[in-house]
PALUM-196693 format. One line per field, with one value per atom (N, C-alpha, C): residue in one letter; x negated, y, z. Coordinates in nm, 4 decimals, decimal comma, padded with zeros to 6 digits. Example, Ala and Ser with C-alpha at 12.3 -4.5 7.8 and 13.67 -1.06 7.14 Angstrom:
! residues 2
tise = A | A | A | S | S | S
x = -01,3190 | -01,2300 | -01,3200 | -01,2850 | -01,3670 | -01,2900
y = -00,5690 | -00,4500 | -00,3300 | -00,2250 | -00,1060 | 00,0030
z = 00,7800 | 00,7800 | 00,7800 | 00,7080 | 00,7140 | 00,7870
This chain:
! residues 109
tise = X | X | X | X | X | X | X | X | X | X | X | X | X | X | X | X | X | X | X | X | X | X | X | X | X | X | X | X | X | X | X | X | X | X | X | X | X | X | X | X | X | X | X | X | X | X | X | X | X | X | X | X | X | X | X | X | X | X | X | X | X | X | X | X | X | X | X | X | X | X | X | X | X | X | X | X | X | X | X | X | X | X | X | X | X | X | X | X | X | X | X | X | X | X | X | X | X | X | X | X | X | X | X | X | X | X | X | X | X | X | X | X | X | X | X | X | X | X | X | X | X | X | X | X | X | X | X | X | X | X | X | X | X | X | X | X | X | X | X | X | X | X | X | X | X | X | X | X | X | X | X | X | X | X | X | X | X | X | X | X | X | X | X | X | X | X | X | X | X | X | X | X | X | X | X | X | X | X | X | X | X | X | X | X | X | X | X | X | X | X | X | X | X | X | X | X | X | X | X | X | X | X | X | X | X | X | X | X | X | X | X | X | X | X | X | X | X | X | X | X | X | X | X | X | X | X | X | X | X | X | X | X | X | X | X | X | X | X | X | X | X | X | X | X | X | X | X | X | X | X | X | X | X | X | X | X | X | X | X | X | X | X | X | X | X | X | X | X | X | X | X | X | X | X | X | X | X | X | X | X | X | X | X | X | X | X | X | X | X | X | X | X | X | X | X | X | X | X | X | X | X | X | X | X | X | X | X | X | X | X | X | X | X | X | X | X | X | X | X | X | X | X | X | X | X | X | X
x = -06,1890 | -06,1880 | -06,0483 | -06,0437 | -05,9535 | -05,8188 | -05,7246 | -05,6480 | -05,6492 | -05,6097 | -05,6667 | -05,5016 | -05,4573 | -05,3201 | -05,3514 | -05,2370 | -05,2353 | -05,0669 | -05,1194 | -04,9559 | -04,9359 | -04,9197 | -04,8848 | -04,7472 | -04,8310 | -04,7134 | -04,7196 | -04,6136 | -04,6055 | -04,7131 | -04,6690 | -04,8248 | -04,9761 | -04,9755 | -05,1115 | -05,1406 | -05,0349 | -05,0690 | -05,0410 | -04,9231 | -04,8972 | -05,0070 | -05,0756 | -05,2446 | -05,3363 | -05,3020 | -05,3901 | -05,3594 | -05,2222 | -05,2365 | -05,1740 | -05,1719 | -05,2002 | -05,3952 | -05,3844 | -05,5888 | -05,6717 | -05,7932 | -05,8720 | -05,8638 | -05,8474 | -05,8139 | -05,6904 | -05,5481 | -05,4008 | -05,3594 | -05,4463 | -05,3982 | -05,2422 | -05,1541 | -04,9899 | -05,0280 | -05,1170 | -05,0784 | -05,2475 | -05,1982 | -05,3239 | -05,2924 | -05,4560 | -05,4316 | -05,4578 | -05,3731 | -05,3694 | -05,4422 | -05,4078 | -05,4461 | -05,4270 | -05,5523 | -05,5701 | -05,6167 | -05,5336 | -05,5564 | -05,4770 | -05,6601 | -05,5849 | -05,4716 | -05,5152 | -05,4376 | -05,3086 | -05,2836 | -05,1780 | -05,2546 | -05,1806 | -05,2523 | -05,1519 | -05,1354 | -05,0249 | -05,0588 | -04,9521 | -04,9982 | -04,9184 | -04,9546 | -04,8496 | -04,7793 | -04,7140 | -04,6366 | -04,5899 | -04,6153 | -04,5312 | -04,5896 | -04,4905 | -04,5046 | -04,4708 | -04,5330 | -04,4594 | -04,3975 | -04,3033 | -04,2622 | -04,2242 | -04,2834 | -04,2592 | -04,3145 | -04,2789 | -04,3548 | -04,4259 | -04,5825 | -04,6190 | -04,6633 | -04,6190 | -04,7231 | -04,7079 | -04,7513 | -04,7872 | -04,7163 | -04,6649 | -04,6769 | -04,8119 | -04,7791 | -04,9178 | -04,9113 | -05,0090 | -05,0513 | -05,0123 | -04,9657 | -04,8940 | -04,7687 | -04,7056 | -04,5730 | -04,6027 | -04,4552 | -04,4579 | -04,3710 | -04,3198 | -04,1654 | -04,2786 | -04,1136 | -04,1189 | -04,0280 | -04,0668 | -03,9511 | -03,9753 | -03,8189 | -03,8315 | -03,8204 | -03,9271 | -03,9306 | -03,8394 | -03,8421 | -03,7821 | -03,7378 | -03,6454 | -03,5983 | -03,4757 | -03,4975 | -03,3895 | -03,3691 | -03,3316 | -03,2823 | -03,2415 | -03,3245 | -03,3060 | -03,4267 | -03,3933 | -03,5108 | -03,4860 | -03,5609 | -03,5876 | -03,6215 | -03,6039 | -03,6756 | -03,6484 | -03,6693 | -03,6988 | -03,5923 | -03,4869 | -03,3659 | -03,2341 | -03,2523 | -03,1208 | -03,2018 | -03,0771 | -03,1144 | -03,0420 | -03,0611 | -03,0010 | -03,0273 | -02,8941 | -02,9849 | -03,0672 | -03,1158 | -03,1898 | -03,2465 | -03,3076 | -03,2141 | -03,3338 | -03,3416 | -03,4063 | -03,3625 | -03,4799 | -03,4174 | -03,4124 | -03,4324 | -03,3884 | -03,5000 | -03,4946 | -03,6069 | -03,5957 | -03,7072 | -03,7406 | -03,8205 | -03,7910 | -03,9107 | -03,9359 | -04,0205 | -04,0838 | -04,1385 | -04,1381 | -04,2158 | -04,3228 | -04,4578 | -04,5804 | -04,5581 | -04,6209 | -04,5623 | -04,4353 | -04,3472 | -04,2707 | -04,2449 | -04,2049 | -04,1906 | -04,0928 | -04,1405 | -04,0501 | -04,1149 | -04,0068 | -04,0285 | -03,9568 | -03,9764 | -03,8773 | -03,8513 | -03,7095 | -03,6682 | -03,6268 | -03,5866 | -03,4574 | -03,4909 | -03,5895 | -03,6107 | -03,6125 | -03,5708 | -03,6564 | -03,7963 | -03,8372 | -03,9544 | -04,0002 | -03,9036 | -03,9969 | -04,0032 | -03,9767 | -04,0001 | -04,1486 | -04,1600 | -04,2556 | -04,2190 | -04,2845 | -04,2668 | -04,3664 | -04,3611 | -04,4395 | -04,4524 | -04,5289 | -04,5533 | -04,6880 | -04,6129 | -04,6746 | -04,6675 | -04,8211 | -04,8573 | -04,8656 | -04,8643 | -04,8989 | -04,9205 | -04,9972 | -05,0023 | -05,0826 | -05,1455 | -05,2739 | -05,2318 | -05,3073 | -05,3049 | -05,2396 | -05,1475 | -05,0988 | -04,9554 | -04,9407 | -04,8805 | -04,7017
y = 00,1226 | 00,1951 | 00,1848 | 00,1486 | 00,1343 | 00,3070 | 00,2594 | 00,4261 | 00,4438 | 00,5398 | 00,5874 | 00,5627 | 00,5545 | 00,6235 | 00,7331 | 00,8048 | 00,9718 | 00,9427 | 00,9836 | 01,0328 | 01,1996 | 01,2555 | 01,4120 | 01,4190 | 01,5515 | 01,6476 | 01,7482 | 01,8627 | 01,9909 | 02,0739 | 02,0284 | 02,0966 | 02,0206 | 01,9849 | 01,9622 | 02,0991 | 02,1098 | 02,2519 | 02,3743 | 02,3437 | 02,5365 | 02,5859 | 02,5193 | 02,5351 | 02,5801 | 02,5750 | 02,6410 | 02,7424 | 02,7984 | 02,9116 | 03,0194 | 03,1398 | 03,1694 | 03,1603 | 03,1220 | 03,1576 | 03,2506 | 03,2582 | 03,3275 | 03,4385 | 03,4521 | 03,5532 | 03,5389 | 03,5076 | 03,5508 | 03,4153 | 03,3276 | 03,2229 | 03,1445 | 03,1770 | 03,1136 | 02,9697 | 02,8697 | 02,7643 | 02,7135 | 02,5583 | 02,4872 | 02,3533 | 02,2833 | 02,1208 | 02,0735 | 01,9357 | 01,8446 | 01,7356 | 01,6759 | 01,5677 | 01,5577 | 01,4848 | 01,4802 | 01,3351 | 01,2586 | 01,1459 | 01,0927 | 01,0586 | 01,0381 | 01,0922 | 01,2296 | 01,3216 | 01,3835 | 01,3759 | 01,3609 | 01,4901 | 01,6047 | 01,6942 | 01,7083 | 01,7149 | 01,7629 | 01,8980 | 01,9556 | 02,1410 | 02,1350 | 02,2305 | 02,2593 | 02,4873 | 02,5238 | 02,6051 | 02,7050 | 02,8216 | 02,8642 | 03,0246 | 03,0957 | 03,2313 | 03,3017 | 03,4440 | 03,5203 | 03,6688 | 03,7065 | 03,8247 | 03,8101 | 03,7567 | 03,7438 | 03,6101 | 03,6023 | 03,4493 | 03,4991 | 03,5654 | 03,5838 | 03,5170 | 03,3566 | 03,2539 | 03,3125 | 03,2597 | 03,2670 | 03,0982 | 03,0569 | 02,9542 | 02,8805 | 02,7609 | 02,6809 | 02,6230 | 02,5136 | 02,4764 | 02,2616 | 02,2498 | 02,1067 | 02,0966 | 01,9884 | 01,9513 | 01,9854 | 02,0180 | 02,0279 | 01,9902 | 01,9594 | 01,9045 | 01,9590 | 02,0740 | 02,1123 | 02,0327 | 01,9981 | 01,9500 | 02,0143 | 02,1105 | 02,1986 | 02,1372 | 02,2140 | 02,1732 | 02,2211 | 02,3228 | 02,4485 | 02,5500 | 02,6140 | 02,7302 | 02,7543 | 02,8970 | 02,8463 | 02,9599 | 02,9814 | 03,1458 | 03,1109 | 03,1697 | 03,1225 | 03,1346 | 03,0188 | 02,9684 | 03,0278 | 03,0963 | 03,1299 | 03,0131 | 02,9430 | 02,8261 | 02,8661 | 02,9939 | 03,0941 | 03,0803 | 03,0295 | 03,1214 | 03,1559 | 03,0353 | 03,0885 | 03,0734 | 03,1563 | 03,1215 | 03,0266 | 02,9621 | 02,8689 | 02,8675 | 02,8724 | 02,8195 | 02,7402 | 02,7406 | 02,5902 | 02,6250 | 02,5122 | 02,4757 | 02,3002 | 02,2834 | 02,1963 | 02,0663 | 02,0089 | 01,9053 | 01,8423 | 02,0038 | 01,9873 | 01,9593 | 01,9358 | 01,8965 | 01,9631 | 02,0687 | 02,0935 | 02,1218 | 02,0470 | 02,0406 | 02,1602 | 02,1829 | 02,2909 | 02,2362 | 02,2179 | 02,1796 | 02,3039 | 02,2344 | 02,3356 | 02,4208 | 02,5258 | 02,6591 | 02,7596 | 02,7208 | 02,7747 | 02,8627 | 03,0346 | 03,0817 | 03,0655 | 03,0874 | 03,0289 | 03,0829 | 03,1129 | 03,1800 | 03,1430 | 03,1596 | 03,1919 | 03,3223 | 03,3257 | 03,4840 | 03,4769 | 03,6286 | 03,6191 | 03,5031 | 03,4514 | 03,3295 | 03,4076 | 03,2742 | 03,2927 | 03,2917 | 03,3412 | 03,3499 | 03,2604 | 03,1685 | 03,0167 | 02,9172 | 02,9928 | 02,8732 | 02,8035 | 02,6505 | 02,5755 | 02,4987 | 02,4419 | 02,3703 | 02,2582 | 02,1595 | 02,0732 | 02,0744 | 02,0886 | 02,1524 | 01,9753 | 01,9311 | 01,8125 | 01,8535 | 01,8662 | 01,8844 | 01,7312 | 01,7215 | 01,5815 | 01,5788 | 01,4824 | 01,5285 | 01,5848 | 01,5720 | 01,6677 | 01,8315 | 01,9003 | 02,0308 | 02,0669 | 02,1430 | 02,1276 | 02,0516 | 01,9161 | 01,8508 | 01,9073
z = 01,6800 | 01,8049 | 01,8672 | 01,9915 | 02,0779 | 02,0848 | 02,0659 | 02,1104 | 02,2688 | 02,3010 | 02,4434 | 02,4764 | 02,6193 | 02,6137 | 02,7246 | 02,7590 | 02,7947 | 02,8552 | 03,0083 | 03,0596 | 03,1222 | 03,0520 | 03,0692 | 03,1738 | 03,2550 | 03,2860 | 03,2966 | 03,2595 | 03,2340 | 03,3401 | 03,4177 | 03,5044 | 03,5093 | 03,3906 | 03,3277 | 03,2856 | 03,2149 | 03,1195 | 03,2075 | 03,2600 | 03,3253 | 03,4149 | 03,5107 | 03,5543 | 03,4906 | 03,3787 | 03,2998 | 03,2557 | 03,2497 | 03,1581 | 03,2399 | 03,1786 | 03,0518 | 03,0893 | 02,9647 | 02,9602 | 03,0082 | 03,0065 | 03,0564 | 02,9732 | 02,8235 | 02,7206 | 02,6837 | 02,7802 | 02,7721 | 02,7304 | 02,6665 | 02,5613 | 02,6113 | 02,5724 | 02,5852 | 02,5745 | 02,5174 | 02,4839 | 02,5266 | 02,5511 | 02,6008 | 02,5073 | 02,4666 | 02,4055 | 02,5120 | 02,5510 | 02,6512 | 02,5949 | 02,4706 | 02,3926 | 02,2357 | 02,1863 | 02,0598 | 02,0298 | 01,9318 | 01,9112 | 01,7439 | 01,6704 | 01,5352 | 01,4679 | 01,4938 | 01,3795 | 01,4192 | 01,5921 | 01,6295 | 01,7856 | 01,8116 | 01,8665 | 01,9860 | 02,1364 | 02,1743 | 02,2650 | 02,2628 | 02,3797 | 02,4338 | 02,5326 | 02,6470 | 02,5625 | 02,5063 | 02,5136 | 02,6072 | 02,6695 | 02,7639 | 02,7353 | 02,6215 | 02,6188 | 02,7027 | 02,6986 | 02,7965 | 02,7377 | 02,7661 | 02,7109 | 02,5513 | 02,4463 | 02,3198 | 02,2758 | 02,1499 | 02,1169 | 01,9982 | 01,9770 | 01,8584 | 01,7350 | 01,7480 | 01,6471 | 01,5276 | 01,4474 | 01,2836 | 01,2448 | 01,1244 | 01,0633 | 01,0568 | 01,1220 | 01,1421 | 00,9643 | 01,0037 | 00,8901 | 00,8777 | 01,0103 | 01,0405 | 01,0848 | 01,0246 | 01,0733 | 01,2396 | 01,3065 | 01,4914 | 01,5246 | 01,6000 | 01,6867 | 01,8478 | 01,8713 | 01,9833 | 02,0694 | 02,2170 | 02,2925 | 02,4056 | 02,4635 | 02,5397 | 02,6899 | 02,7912 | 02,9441 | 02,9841 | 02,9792 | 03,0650 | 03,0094 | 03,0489 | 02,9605 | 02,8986 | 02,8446 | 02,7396 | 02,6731 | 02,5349 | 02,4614 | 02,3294 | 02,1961 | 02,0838 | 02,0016 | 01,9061 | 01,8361 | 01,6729 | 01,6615 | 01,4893 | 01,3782 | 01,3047 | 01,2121 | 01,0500 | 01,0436 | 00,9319 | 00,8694 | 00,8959 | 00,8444 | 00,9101 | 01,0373 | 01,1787 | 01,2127 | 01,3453 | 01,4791 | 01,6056 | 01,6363 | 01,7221 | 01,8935 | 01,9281 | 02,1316 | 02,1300 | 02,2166 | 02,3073 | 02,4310 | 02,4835 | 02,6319 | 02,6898 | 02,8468 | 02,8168 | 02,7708 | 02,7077 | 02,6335 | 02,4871 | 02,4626 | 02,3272 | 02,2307 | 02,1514 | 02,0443 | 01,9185 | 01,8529 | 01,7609 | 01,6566 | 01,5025 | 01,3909 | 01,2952 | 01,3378 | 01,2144 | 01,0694 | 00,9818 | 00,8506 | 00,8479 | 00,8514 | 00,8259 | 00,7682 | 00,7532 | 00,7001 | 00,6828 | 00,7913 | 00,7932 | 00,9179 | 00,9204 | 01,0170 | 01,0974 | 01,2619 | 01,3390 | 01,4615 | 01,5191 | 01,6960 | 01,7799 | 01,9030 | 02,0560 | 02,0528 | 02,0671 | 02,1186 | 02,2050 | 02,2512 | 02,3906 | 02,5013 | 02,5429 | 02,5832 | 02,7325 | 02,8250 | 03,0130 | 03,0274 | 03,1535 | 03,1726 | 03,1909 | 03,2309 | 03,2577 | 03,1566 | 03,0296 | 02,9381 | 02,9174 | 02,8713 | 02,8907 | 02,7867 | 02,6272 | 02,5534 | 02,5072 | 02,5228 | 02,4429 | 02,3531 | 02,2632 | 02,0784 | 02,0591 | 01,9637 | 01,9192 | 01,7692 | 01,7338 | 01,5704 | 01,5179 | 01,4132 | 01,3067 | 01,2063 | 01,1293 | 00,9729 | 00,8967 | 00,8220 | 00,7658 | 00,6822 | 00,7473 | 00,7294 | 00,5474 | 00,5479 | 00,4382 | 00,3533 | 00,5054 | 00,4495 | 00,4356
């Protein structure tokens, strides 16, 4: 089977959200194991530790990022990896933050 290609832009996703039930985050595309969202909390960032590697890369925005044991700025531009299961948030962030959240990897890994 042929791969598809996909050209995103952030207002793919911000049109959509927040969801019809609040939802902060939208999937844009999913292809062989490889998932991408559009990101854009509001007021707090409540995730849980997923269950796949992520690399966030930030649109817009900017405050500090939790990755369960600092905390660090960021800002657009910037790029950051979570290892599955590990807790991790936006704090202190702008209102206009907007992140690309790209999962990978099989659940667990």
């Amino acid at each position: 089977m042929a791969s598809r290609t996909a050209h995103l832009t952030p207002e793919d996703g911000l049109v959509r959200l927040p969801g019809p039930g609040g939802e902060r985050f939208v999937s844009l595309f999913e292809q062989a194991g490889l998932e991408v969202e559009l990101y854009a909390p509001r007021g707090n960032d409540p995730q849980q530790p997923h269950d796949r590697d992520e690399l966030y890369v930030v649109i817009r925005g900017s405050g500090m990022f939790f990755d369960g044991v600092t905390r660090r700025e960021f800002g657009p531009g910037h790029l950051l990896f979570v290892p599955a299961g590990v807790e991790h948030r936006f704090e202190e962030f702008t209102d206009d933050l907007a992140v690309w959240v790209v999962f990978f990897g099989s659940a667990g890994s």
